[in-house]
C-alpha positions in Angstrom: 95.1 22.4 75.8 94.4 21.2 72.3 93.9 17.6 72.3 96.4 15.9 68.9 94.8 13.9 66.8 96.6 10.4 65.8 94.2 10.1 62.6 95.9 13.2 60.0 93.6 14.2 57.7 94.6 17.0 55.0 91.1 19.3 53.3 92.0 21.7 50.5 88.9 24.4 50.6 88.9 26.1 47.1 87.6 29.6 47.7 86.8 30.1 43.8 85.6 27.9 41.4 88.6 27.6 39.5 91.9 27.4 42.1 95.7 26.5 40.9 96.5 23.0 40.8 97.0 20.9 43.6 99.0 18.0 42.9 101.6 15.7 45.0 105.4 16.8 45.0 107.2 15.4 41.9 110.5 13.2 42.8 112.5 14.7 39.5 114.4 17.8 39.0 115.9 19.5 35.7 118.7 20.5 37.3 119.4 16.7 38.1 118.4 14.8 35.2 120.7 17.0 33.2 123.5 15.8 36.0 126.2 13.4 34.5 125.0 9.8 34.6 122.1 11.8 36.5 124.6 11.4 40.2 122.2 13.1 42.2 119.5 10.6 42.0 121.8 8.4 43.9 121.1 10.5 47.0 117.9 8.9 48.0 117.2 12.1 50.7 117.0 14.7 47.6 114.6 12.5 45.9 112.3 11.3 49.4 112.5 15.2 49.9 111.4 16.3 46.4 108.2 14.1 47.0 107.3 14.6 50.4 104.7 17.2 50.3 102.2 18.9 47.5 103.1 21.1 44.8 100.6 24.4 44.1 101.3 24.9 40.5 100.8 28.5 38.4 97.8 28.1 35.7 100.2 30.1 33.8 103.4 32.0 33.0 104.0 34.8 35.7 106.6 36.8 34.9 107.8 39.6 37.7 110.4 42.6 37.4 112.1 44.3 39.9 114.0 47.6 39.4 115.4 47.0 43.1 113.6 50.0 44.7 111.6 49.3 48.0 108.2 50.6 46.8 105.2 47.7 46.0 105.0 49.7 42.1 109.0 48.9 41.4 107.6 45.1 41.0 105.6 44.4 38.0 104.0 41.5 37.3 103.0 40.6 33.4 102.5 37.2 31.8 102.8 36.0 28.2 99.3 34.9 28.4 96.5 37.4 27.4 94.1 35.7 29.6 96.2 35.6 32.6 94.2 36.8 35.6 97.7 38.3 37.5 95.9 39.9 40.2 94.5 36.4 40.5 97.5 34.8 41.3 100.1 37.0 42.6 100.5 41.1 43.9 103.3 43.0 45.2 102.0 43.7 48.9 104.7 43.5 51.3 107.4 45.8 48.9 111.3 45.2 49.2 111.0 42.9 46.4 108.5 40.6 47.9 105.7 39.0 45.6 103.0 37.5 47.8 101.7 34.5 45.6 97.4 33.3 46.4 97.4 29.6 47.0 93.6 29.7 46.1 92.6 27.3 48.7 91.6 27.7 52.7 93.6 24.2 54.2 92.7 22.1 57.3 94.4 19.8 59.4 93.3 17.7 62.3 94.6 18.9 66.0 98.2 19.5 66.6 99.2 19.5 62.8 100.3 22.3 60.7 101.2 22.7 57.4 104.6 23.9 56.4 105.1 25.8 53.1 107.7 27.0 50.8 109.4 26.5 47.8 109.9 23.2 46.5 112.6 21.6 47.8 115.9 21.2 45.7 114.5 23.2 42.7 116.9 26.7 42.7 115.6 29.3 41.0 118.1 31.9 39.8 117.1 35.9 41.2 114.7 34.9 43.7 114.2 33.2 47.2 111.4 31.3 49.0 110.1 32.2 52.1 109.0 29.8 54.5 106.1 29.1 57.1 103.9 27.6 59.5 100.7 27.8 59.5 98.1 26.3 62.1 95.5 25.2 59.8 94.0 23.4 62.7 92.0 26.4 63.3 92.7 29.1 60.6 89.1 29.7 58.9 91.4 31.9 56.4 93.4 31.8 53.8 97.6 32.3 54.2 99.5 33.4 51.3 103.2 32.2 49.3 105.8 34.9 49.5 108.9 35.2 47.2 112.1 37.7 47.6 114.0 39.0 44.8 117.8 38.5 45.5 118.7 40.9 43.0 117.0 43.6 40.1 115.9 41.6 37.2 113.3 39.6 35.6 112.3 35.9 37.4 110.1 34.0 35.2 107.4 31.2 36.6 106.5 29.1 34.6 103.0 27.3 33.5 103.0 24.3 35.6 105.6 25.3 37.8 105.2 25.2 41.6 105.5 28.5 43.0 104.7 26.8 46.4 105.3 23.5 48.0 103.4 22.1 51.3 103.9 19.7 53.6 102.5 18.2 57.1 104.0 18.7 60.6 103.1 17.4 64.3 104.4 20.8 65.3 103.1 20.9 68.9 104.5 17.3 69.5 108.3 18.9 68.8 107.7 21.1 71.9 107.9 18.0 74.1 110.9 17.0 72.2 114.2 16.7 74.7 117.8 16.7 72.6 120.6 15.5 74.4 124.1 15.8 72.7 126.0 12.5 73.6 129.3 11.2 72.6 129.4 8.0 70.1 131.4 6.5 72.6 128.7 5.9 74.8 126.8 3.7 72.2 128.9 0.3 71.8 126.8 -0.7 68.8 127.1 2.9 67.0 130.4 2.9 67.2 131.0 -0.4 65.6 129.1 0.0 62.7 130.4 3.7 62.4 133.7 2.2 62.0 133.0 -0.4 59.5 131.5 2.2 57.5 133.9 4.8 57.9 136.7 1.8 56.5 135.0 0.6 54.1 134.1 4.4 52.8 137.9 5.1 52.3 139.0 1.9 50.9 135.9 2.3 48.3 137.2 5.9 47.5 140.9 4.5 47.6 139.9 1.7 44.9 137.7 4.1 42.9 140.3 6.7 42.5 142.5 3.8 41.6 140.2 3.3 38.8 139.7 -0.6 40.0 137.8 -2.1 37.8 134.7 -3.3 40.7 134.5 0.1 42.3 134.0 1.6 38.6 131.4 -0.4 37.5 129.8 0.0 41.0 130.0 3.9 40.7 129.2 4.3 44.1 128.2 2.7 47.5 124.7 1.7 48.1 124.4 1.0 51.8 121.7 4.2 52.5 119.6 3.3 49.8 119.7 -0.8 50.3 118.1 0.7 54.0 121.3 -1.8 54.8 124.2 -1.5 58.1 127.8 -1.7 56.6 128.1 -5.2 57.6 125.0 -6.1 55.1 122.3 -6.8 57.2 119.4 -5.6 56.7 118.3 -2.6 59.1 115.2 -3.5 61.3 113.5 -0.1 60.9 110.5 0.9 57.7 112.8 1.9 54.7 111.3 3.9 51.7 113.3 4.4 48.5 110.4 6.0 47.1 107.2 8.3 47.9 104.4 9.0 45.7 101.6 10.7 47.7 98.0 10.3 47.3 96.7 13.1 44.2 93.8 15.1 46.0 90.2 13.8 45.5 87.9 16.3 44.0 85.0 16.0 46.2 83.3 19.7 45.7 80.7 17.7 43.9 79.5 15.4 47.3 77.8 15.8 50.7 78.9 18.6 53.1 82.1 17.5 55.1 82.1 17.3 59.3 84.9 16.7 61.3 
């Protein structure tokens, strides 16, 4: 058996000289900034999750067409830029709409971690779906690829600085000695006290909001999840992060050969 490793490490092998970007996951989304008062920033998981992983950007516009048929030549693939190495980037290999994008790089991890790729998280994008994946980069001494489905016949555009894939870190072979148990609240004293509180204190907030009270207005919204704080106030005793900004790779294709 594989031993784990407790010290994660995270190598981004470039197989060409030039490779898309590699760049840590961005916490802000179009879609929400344009939101009134910008509401879904107030949900602290959409913005931890936005940022918890690496974006692979496109080095430039990739625009793909798909006259719904299942055949690999019913996709095309053009871009806007004349110096666009497609091929490069992105080829219609599986068919049914599929377009298989090249992450450029060959990724390793220490023992017992994977990475997990797919789309970026919380960015839809109209006509077309991520695909997800594992991948055991612990050993893989190749490169795995960023697959896309059409939904529908159309045109999806990509565009220059966009992430066409988004990846992330698991301890996958620790969730194997993962046991859930399904237990009822009533057996946790504690639990069921603060659920209360909250649960009171949520429908009397919502009752004095839609009461357009002058406090709950000018509050907007309750703030216990993104204090890190129990309903009664206190402080919670666990680490609580209300943001992530994760280390930008090192380009070190300049230095000594590495050894794990």
């Amino acid at each position: 058996m594989t031993e784990l490793s407790d010290t994660p490490f995270f190598d981004a092998f470039a197989i060409h000289d030039v490779a898309p970007p590699l760049l840590p996951g961005r916490p802000h989304r179009s879609w929400m900034d344009e939101f009134t008062d910008r509401q879904p920033y107030r949900c602290l998981p959409l913005t931890m999750a936005n940022s918890t992983g690496w974006e692979i950007t496109c080095p430039f516009t990739l625009d793909i067409s798909w006259n719904g048929g299942p055949g690999a030549e019913d996709i095309t693939l053009s871009s806007p830029d004349p110096k666009a190495h497609i091929a490069g980037l992105a080829v219609s290999h599986f068919r049914e709409g599929i377009v298989t994008f090249h992450t450029g790089y060959i990724f390793k991890t220490p023992p017992g971690w994977a990475v997990t790729c797919g789309g970026p998280p919380n960015w839809p994008k109209d006509g077309i779906y991520a695909l997800s994946g594992l991948i055991e980069t612990d050993w893989l001494p190749f490169p795995f690829t960023m697959n896309w489905q059409m939904t529908r016949k159309g045109k999806v555009r990509f565009e220059k600085d966009e992430p066409f894939c988004f990846i992330t870190l698991s301890e996958h072979r620790r969730l194997e000695a993962v046991q859930p148990k399904v237990k009822s609240m009533k057996q946790d004293a504690v639990l069921t006290a603060d659920y209360k509180l909250w649960n009171e204190s949520r429908n009397d907030f919502i009752a004095r909001l839609a009461a357009r009270e002058d406090s709950a207005v000018s509050d907007g919204w309750q703030r216990h999840y993104m204090k890190g704080e129990k309903p009664t106030g206190a402080r919670v005793d666990a680490e609580h992060n209300t943001k992530r900004r994760l280390k930008k790779p090192l380009d070190v294709r300049g230095g000594a050969l590495l050894k794990r």
